[in-house]
C-alpha positions in Angstrom: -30.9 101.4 -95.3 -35.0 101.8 -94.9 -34.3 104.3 -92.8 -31.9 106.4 -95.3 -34.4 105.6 -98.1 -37.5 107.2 -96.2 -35.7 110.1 -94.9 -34.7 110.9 -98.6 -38.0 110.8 -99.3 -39.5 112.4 -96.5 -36.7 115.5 -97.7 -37.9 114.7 -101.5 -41.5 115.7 -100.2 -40.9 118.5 -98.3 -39.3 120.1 -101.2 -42.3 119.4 -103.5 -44.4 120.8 -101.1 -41.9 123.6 -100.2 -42.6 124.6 -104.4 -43.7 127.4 -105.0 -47.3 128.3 -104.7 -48.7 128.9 -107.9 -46.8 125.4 -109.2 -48.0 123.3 -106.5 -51.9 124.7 -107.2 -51.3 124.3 -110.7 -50.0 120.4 -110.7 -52.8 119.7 -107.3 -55.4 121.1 -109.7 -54.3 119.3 -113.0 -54.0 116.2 -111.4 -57.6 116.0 -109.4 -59.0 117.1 -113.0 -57.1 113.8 -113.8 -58.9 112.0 -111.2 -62.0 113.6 -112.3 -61.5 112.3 -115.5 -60.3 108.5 -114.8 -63.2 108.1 -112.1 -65.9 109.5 -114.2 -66.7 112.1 -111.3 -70.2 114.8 -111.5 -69.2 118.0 -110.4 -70.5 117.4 -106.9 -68.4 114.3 -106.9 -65.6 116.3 -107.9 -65.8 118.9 -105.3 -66.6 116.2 -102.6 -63.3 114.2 -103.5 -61.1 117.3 -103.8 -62.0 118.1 -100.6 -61.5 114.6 -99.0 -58.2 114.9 -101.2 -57.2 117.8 -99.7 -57.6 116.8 -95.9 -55.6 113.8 -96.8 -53.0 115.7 -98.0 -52.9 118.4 -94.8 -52.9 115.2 -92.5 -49.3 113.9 -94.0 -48.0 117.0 -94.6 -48.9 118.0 -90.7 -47.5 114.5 -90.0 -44.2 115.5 -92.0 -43.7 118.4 -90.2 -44.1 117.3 -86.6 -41.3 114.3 -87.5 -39.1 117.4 -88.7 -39.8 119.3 -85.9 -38.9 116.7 -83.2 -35.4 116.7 -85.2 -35.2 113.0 -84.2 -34.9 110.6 -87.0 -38.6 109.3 -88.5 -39.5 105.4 -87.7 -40.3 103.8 -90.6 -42.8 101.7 -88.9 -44.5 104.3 -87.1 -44.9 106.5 -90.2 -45.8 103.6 -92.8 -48.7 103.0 -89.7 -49.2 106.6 -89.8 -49.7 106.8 -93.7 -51.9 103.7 -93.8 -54.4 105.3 -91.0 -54.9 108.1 -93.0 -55.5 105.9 -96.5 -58.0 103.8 -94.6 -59.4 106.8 -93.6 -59.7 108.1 -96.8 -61.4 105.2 -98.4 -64.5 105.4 -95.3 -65.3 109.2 -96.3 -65.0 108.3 -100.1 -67.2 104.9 -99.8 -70.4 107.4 -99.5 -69.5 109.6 -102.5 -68.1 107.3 -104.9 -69.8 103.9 -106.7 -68.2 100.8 -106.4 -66.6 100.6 -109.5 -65.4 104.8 -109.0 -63.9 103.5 -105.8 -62.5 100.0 -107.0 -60.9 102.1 -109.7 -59.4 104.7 -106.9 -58.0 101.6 -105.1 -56.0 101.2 -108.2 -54.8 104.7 -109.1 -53.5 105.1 -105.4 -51.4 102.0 -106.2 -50.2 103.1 -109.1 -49.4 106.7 -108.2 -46.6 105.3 -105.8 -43.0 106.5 -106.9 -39.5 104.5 -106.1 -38.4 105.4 -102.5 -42.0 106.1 -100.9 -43.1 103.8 -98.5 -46.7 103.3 -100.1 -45.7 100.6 -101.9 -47.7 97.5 -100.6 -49.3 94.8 -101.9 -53.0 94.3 -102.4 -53.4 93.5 -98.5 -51.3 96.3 -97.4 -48.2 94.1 -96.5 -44.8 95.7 -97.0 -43.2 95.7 -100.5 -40.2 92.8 -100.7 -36.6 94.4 -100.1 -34.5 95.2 -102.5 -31.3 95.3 -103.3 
């Protein structure tokens, strides 16, 4: 069932990103104006997170593909290790640019931006979200 779920979403994803261009630049810009907003970000602040953003995002979507690519079906626990590699990741090269509070309130967004189906869903400590059914 976890399996089925994931690879629905994986597919979900790859349509998003699949959008076309001029839509996916528009909602990627909107929404790190968002975070700009929320976080209380200085222009350099902005550009420095967009950028960290951005890697982020290249990293999973590389990831996405290469578990396409094999044509074999994506491990759950491999790719929920995968995805929280890169978040940890993210939060070292953000520590530097954002202030406690910026990065306390980042912490929260990220939790918050998860939708039904992903597998980012964790708690506080990072353990796996309860199943459901």
């Amino acid at each position: 069932m976890k399996a089925t779920v994931l690879t629905l979403a994986l597919l979900a994803a790859g349509a998003v990103f699949a959008g076309p261009p001029s839509t996916t630049a528009a909602r990627e810009g909107r929404h790190m104006d968002d975070v700009a907003t929320l976080l209380d970000l200085t222009d350099a602040q902005k550009a420095q997170v967009s950028a960290i953003l951005q890697e982020r995002h290249a990293k999973m979507k590389d990831a996405f593909a290469q578990a396409k690519a094999s044509g074999t079906k994506p491990d759950f626990a491999q790719l929920r290790a995968l995805h929280q590699q890169i978040h940890q990741e993210t939060l070292q090269k953000l520590t530097p640019v954002l202030s406690a509070a910026q990065l306390q309130k980042f912490q929260v967004l990220e939790r918050m931006q998860g939708r039904p189906g992903h597998f980012q869903h964790g708690g506080p400590d990072g353990a796996a979200p309860p199943a459901q059914n």
